[in-house]
N, C-alpha and C positions, 0 to 999 in steps of 0.2 A: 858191431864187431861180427866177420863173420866166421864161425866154425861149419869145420866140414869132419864128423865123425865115422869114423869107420871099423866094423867089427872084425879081426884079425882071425878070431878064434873060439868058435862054439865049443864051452867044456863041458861031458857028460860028467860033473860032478852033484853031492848033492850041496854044496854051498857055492862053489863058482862055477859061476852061468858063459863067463867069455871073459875074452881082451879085445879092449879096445884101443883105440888111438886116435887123437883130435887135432886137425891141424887150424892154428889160428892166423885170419889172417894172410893164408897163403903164404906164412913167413915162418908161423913157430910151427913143429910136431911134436907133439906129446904121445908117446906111446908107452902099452904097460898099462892100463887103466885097467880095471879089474871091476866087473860086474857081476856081485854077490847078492846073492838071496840071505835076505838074515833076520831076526826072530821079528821084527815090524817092516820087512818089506824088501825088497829090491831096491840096491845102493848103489853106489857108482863109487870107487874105492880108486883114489888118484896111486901114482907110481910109490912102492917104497923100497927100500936097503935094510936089509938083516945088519946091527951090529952084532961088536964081536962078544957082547953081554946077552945076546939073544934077544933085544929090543927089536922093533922095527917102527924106523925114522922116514916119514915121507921124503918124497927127492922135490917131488914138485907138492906145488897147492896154491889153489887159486887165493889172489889177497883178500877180494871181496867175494860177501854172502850172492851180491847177483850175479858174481860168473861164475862160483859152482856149479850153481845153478843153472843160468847156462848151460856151462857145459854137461852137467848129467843132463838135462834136459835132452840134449845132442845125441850123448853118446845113450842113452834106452831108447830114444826113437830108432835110431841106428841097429839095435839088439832087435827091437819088432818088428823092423822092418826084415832083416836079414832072416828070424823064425818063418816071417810069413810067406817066404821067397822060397824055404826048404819043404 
């Protein structure tokens, strides 16, 4: 499979780190990924929607544990690399 990740948006916050977006395939894009710093580490946080109870419902997510992975794999090399380009 191939993904091609790209980071959108370096945020000076102190929990979110950027947006990202991953296109799979040359077919799918996934944009809205959200790369957080949180209490064990640096996450990769797929797209989500506010209901109207103040929950928040992912839109996307990957079916299996080896394309999360994947893809976060993707989309922090993408963040490192972009930091080290600044």
């Amino acid at each position: 499979m191939k993904l091609e990740a790209r980071i959108s948006a370096i945020i000076a916050d102190e929990k979110l780190k950027a947006y990202a977006s991953v296109c799979v395939n040359d077919s799918l894009l996934i944009k809205g990924i959200k790369i957080i710093d949180g209490k064990h580490g640096r996450f990769v946080a797929m797209p989500c929607r506010k209901t109207k109870n103040g929950e928040f419902k992912d839109i996307t997510f990957p079916i299996t544990a080896e394309l999360r992975k994947e893809v976060e794999q993707a989309v922090l090399e993408a963040y490192s690399k972009k930091l080290e380009e600044m």
